[in-house]
C-alpha positions, 0 to 999 in steps of 0.5 A: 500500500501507498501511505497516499491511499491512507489520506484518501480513505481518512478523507472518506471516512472522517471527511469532516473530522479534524486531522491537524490542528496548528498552535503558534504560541508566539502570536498571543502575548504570554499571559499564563494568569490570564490563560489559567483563568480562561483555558479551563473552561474553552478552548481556543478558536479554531482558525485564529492566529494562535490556532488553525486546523484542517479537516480529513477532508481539507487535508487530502483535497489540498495535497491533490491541488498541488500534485495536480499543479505539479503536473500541469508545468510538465514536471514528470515522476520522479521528480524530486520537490524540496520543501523548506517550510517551518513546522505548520499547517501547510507541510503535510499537504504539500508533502502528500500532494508531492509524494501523489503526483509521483515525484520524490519530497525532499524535506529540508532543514529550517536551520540550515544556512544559505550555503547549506541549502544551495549544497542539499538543493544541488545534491538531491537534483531539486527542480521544485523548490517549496519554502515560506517566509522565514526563509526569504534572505537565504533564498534571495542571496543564492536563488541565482546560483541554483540552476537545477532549480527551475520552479520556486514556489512560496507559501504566503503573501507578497513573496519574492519577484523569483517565486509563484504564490504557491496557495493562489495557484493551487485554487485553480487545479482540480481536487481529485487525485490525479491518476499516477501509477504509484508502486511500493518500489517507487523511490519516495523521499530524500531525507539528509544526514545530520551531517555530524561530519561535514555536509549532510548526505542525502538518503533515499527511501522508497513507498514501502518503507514509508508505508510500513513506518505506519504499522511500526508505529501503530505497534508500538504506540497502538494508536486508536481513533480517539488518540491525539497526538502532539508533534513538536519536532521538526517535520523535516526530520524522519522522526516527527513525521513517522510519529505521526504516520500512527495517527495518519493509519489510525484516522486520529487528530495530530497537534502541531505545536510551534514552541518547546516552552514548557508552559506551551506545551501542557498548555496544548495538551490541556486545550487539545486534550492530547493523550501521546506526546514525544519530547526530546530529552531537553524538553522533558528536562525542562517541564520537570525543572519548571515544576521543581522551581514551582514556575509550573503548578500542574493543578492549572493543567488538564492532563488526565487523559494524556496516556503516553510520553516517549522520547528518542534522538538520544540515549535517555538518562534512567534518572529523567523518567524516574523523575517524570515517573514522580509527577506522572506516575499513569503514563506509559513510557517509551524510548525510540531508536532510529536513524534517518537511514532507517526511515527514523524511530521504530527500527529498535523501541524499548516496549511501554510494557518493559519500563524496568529496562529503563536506560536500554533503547530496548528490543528489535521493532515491529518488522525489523531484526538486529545484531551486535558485531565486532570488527570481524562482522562475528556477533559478540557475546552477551554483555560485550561490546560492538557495532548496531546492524539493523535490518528491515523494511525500512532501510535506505536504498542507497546515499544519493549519489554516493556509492563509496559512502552507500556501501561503507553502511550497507551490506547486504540487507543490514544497515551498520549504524555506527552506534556502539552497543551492548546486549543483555541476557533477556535481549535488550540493547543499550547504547555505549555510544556513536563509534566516532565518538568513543574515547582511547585514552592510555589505549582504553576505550572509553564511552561517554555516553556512559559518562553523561549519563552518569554525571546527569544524576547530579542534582545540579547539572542540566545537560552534559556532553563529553568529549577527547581532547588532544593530549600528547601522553595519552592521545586523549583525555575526557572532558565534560562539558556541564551546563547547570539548571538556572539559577544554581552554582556549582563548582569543579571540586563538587563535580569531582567529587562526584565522579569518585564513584565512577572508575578512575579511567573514566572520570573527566580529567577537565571540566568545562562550564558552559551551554551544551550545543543540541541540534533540532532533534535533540542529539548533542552537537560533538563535532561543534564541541570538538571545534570549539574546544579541540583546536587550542589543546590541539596546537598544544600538544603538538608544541609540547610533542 
């Protein structure tokens, strides 16, 4: 099946309900007395500044303008569209209407700079570029050095002198589906690296794995009708989106909330009476903290009906869901493991029934199989030490243009993740770390994922991410860099003073205090801290050797 034909039988079934609701926080003045005295008793508008939906019905009838707009310029299957919009109400219909005229979508970062975007748009071969406002001074300074680019579409009003008013247009073409043969093995989607070492790659995916990121996620999360989801993170990342696919199978409302502030964040679960919510670990951290400081009272919140909360991106400290066990002990909990070679969550999940084996990412996915192997590829004992390998219908077909990167991750039908992992005896799989990022000091292997994860139980720290710095005696040594919670001092002697308790090889030989660098979908920026921090002990040991 075709994730498309999921739209359509939702448009016939459900052809009024709402499918997706938009909340910007940003357009209302951050009142929360006022809000508390009002919110408990109505919900918002619909279709204001703060709150807009979209029907089952609406949803579907605008995907099929815009495929038909594609067709109506010539553009053939196959083509490849890139969107570049922030999270709101138009991203998924502009998605689905690409994906249904036969051409593959190719979501793009909103953070990415202008040299970023030009690079992604060349790689992929982009013809048709979709993007909004928040983006016209980057698209203005390179516009004229795309020339694979030849349609720029706007969403929004009074866009550039290059583009065509893109919603305008679509008024115009026919509402039906426009009849494109469209096949499992169809290529569907580009997705990028995150490009932790150097310019992102661009990862191709096919029809039948976005399809079977439906299932996955129904069966894990069994998402029913009456469910409503609240989506946060990006939707051009894999992990947004195949989130929400369990809604799209199941027929049921999706919240897009542009905002992570804790307040805004129950605030849209208490209006939208939302009952699953995926955060990223930062997120969780900070609604958790903002009930310990007493700046939430969770007495002015609705949140009965909220059943689920689950987390992935990153290895999630055992200490944080103790945490929001405390204060939420009814939710089932979740943990996701995924990359975006992957088709994003759902190729390893922890289970909501196996919440003791909090810490691990948990067992393989519905569909999907794993291994743990060594350099030799020989799976490794219990308990030891190796490289992830997923396999599934998910996997990637290939790096874009890229055979020598494709087969260093691909052999065979297995996807080597580059994720250093252990396996315990009931089959469950934890993290050690990204095998880039291990540490060899004096020739041990050190994991600092394992470090983080040990310095986050300290009652002061907020976030924390270890790295190697260059060190001419032993190659490297480990250094923690700590961000603490608002309002808290701490110093270098209570943290090592901590750390006694970690063995000796592992305890950071440099602490530094500053802000911990995350990208969009939660995961620590190690190659932003090496740059930052590296390059001066760097020029230092080489003086001294």
């Amino acid at each position: 099946m075709i994730i498309t034909e999921l739209l359509e039988r939702n448009a016939r079934l459900y052809k009024d309900e709402v499918a997706l609701v938009e909340i910007n926080p940003s357009t209302e003045r951050d009142n929360a007395a006022t809000w508390r005295e009002a919110s408990l008793i109505e919900t918002a508008k619909a279709n204001s500044p703060y709150r807009r939906e979209m029907t089952w019905s609406e949803f579907d009838t605008r995907a099929n303008r815009f495929a038909n707009l594609l067709l109506s310029r010539s553009i053939k299957k196959g083509t490849k569209v890139g969107i570049l919009l922030m999270n709101c109400l138009e991203w998924l219909p502009l998605y689905f209407g690409t994906l249904k005229a036969g051409c593959i979508a190719v979501p793009l970062n909103f953070r990415y700079a202008a040299d970023e975007i030009q690079y992604c748009c060349d790689l992929a071969d982009i013809e048709v570029l979709i993007f909004g406002e928040e983006f016209i001074s980057r698209l203005d300074e390179i516009h004229s050095d795309m020339p694979k680019v030849k349609t720029f579409f706007y969403v929004g009003q009074g866009g550039p002198r290059y583009t065509e008013d893109c919603w305008s247009l679509m008024k115009f073409c026919s509402s039906v589906a426009p009849p494109v043969d469209i096949k499992e093995d169809d290529y569907s989607a580009i997705y990028f690296s995150s490009g932790t070492t150097g310019f992102p790659k661009a990862i191709l995916h096919d029809h039948r794995g976005l399809y079977h990121s439906c299932l996955t996620e129904q069966n894990h999360h069994g998402q029913q009708k009456d469910d409503v989801f609240l989506c946060i993170p990006p939707l051009y990342h894999t992990g947004a989106k195949m989130h929400w696919f369990g809604s799209l199978l199941s027929g049921s409302k999706a919240v897009l909330l542009r905002g992570v502030k804790p307040e805004w964040i129950l605030r849209a679960v208490t209006e939208e009476k939302c009952t699953i919510v995926w955060l990223l670990v930062p997120w969780a951290q900070d609604i958790l903290d903002a009930i310990d400081s007493g700046r939430i009272d969770l007495n002015h919140y609705l949140l009965d009906q909220w059943r689920l909360m689950h987390i992935g991106a990153q290895p999630v400290p055992p200490s944080l869901i103790h945490r929001w066990k405390k204060y939420f002990p009814n939710h089932k909990y979740d943990t996701n493991y995924g990359l975006s070679e992957s088709l994003g969550p759902g190729c390893v999940h922890l289970g909501v029934e196996n919440i003791e084996k909090v810490g691990a990412i948990g067992i393989p996915g519905f569909g999907w199989e794993t291994k743990v192997v060594d350099e030799n590829d020989c799976v490794v004992p219990v308990g030891e030490v190796g490289e992830l390998c997923v396999k599934g219908p998910g996997v990637m077909k290939c790096y874009y243009k890229n055979p020598d990167a494709t087969n260093e991750i691909l052999k065979g039908d297995w996807l080597y993740t580059g994720d250093m992992a252990v396996v315990d005896e009931d089959g469950f799989i934890t993290l050690v770390d990204r095998k880039k990022d291990v540490i060899i000091s004096g020739g041990e292997n050190i994991y600092p994922v394992q470090i983080e994860a040990f310095l986050r139980k300290h009652d002061k720290i907020k976030d924390v991410g270890v790295i190697g710095l260059p060190d001419p005696r032993l190659g490297e040594i480990t250094a923690a860099i700590i961000e603490i919670k608002e309002g808290m001092s701490c110093t270098e002697e209570e943290i090592n003073e901590f750390c006694n308790d970690l063995p000796r090889y592992k305890r950071p030989k440099k602490i530094i205090f500053a802000d911990v660098p995350r990208n969009p979908t939660g995961k620590i920026e190690k190659p932003k801290l090496r740059e930052i921090y590296c390059h001066g002990r760097l020029v230092e040991a080489q003086i001294k050797s």
